[in-house]
Backbone as CSV, one residue per row, in Angstrom:
resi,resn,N_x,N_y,N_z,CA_x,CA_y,CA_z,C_x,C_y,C_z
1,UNK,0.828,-1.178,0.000,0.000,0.000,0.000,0.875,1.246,0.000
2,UNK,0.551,2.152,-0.730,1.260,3.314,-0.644,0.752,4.162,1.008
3,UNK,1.639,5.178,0.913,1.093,6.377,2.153,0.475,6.692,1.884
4,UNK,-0.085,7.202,0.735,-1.241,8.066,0.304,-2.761,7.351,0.681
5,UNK,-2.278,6.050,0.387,-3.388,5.075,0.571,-3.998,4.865,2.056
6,UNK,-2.573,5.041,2.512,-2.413,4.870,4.280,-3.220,5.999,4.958
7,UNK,-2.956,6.953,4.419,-3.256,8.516,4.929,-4.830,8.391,5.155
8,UNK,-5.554,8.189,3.621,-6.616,7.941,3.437,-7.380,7.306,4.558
9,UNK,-6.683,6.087,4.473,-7.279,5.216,5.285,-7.551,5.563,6.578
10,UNK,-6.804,5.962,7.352,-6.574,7.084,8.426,-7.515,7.615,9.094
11,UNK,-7.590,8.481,7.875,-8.418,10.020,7.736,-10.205,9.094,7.839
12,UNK,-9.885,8.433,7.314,-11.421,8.047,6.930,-12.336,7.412,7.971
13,UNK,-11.312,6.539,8.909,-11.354,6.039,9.643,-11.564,6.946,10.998
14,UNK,-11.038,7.750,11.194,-11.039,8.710,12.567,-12.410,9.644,12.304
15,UNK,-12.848,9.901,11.233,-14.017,10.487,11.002,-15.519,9.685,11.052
16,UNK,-14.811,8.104,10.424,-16.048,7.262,11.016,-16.478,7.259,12.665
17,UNK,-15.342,7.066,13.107,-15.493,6.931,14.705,-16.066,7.897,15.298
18,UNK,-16.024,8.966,14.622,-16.208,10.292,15.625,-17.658,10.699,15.322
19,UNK,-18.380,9.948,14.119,-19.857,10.389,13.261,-20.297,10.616,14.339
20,UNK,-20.233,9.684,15.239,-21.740,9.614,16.451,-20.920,9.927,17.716
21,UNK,-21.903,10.843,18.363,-21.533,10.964,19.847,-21.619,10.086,20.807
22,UNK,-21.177,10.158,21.808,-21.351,8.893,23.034,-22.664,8.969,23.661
23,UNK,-23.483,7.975,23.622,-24.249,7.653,24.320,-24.524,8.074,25.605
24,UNK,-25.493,8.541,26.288,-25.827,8.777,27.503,-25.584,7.451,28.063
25,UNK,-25.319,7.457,29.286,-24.741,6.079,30.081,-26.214,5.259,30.708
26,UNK,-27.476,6.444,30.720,-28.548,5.306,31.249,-29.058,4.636,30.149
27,UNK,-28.656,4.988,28.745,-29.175,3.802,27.934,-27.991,3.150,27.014
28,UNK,-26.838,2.964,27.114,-25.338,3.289,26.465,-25.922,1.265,26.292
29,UNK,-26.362,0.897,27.356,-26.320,0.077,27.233,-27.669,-1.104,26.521
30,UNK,-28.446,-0.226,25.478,-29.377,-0.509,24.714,-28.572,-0.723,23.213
31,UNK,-27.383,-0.254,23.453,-26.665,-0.579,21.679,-26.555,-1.867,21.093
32,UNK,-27.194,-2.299,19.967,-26.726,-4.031,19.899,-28.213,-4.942,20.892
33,UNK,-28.996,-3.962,21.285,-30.746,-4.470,21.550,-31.283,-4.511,20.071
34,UNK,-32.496,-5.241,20.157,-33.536,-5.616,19.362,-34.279,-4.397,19.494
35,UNK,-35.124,-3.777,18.315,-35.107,-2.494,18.511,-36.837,-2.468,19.427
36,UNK,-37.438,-3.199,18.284,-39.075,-3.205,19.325,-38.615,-3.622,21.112
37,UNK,-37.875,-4.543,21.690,-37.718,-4.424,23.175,-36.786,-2.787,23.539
38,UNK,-36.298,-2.982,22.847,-35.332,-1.629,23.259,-36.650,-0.182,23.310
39,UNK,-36.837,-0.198,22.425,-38.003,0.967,22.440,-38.837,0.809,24.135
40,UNK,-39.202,-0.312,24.438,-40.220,-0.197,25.353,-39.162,-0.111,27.013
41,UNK,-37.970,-0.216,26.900,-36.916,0.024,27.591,-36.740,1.521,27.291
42,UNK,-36.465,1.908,26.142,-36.353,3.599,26.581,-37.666,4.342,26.681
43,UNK,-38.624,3.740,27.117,-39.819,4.366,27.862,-39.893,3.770,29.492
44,UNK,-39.521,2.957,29.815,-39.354,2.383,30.934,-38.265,3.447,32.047
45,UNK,-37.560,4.028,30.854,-35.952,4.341,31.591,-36.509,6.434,31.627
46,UNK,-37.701,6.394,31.243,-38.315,7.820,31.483,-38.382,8.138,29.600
47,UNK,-37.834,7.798,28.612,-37.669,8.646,27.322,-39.009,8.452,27.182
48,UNK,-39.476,9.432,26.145,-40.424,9.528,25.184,-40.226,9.784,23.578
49,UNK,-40.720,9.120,22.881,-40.609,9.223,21.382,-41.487,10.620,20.784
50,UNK,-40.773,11.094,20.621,-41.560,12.300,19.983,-41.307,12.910,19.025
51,UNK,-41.802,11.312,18.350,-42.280,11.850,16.496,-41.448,11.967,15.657
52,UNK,-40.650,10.894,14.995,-40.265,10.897,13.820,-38.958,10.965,14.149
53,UNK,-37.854,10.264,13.182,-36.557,10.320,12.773,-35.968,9.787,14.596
54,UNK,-36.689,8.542,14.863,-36.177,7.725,16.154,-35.839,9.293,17.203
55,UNK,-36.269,10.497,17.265,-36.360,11.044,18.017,-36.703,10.524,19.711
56,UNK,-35.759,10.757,20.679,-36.627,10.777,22.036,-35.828,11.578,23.143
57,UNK,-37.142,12.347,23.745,-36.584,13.004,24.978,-36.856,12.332,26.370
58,UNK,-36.053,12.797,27.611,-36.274,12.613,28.956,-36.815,14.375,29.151
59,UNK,-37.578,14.064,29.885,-38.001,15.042,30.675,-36.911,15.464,31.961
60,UNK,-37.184,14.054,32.693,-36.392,13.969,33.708,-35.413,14.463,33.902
61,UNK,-34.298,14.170,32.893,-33.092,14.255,32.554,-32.603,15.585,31.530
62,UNK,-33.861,15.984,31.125,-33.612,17.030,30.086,-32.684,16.600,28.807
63,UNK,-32.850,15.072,28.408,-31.767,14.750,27.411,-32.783,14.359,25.847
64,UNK,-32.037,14.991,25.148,-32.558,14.227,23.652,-31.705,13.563,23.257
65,UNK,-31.970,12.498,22.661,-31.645,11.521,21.620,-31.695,11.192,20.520
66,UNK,-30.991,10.513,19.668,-31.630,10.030,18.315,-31.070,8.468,18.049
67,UNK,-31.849,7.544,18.226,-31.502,6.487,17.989,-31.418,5.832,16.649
68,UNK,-30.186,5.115,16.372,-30.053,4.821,15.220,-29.917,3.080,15.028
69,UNK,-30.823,2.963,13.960,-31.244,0.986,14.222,-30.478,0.627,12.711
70,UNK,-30.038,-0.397,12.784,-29.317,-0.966,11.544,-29.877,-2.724,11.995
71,UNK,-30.507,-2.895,10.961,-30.970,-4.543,10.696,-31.485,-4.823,11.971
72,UNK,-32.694,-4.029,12.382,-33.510,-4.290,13.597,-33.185,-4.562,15.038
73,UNK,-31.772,-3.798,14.751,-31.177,-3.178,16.167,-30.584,-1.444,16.421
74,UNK,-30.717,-1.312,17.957,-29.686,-0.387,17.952,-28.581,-0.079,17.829
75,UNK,-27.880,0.607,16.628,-26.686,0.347,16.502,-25.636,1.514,17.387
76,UNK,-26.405,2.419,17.515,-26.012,3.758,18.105,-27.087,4.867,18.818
77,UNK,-26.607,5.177,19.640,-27.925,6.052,20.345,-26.998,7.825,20.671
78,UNK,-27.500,8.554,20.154,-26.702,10.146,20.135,-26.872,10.982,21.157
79,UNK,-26.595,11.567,21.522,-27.566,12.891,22.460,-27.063,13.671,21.191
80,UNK,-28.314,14.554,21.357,-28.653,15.790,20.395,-28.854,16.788,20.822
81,UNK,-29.149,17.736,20.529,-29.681,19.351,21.010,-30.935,18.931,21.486
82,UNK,-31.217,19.260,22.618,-32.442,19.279,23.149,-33.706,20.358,21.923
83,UNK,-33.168,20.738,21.287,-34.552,21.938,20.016,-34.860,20.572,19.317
84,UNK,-34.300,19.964,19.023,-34.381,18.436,17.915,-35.615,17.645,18.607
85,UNK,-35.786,18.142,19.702,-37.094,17.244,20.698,-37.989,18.035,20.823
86,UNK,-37.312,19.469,20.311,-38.741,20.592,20.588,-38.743,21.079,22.112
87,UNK,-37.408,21.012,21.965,-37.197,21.746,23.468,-36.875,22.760,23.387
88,UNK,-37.105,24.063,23.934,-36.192,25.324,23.587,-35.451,25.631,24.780
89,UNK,-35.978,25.323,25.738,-35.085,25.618,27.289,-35.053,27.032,27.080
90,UNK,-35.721,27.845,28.122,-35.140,28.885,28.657,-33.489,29.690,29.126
91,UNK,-32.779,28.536,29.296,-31.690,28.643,29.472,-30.453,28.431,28.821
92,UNK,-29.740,29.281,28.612,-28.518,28.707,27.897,-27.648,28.024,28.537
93,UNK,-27.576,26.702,27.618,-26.653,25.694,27.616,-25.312,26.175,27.612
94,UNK,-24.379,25.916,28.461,-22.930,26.206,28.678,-22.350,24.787,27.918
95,UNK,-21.764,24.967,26.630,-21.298,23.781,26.203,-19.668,24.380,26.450
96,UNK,-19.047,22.859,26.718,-17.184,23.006,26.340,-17.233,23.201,24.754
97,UNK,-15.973,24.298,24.922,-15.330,23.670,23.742,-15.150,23.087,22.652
98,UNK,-14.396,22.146,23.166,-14.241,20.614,21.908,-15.171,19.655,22.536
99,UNK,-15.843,19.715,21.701,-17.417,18.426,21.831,-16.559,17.383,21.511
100,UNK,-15.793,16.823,21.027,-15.347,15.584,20.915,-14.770,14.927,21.793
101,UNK,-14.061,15.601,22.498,-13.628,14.813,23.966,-14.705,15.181,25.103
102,UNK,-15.967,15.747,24.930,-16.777,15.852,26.275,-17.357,15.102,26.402
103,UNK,-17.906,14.745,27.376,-19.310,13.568,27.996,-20.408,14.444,27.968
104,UNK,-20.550,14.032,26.621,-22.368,15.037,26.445,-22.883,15.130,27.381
105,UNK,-23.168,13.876,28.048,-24.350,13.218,29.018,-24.365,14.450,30.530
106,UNK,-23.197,14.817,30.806,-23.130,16.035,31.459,-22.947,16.826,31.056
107,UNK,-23.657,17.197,29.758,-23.589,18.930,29.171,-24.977,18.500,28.391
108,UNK,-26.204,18.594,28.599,-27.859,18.143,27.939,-27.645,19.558,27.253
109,UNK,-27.971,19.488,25.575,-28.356,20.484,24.691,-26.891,20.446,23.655
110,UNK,-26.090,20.226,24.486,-24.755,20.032,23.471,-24.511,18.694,22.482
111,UNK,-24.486,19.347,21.399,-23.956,18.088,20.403,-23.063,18.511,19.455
112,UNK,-22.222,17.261,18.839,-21.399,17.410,18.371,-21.671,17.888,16.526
């Protein structure tokens, strides 16, 4: 293989990894579920589906999500901007920085 090839490969690779944000930790562990049980688990765990594009918020928690299913599982679960749930929050969100090294899950409204 050349470097160029190498480089590529690289590059392509560190950008796959990084597509999706980390999972909130109370459902981190729904990834690789069956998606119909998983669904009735992230209503169990407080989420609500609200409407379209695997959207779901916590109230509780003030967290949105977007779950993503590949061949009738979860393959990945995001936190998102809480507006994506139709949240507007009164308050501004204090996000870090570099979203790529933060733990969303303690910053609700920040995404990458």
């Amino acid at each position: 293989m050349s470097s160029k090839t190498l480089i590529f490969a690289a590059i392509s690779l560190t950008f796959a990894t990084g597509a999706f944000a980390k999972s909130p930790s109370d459902v981190a562990d729904l990834v690789g579920a069956r998606a119909p049980g998983a669904e009735s688990e992230m209503q169990a765990r407080g989420y609500e589906d609200v409407g379209g594009n695997n959207t779901w918020w916590n109230a509780g928690t003030k967290v949105c999500v977007r779950v993503h299913v590949s061949q009738g599982k979860y393959s990945a679960i995001s936190q998102i901007k809480a507006a994506a749930c139709g949240q507007s929050g009164g308050t501004k969100t204090q996000c870090p920085p570099d979203l790529s090294q933060a733990d969303l899950y303690k910053h609700p409204g920040c995404s990458l």
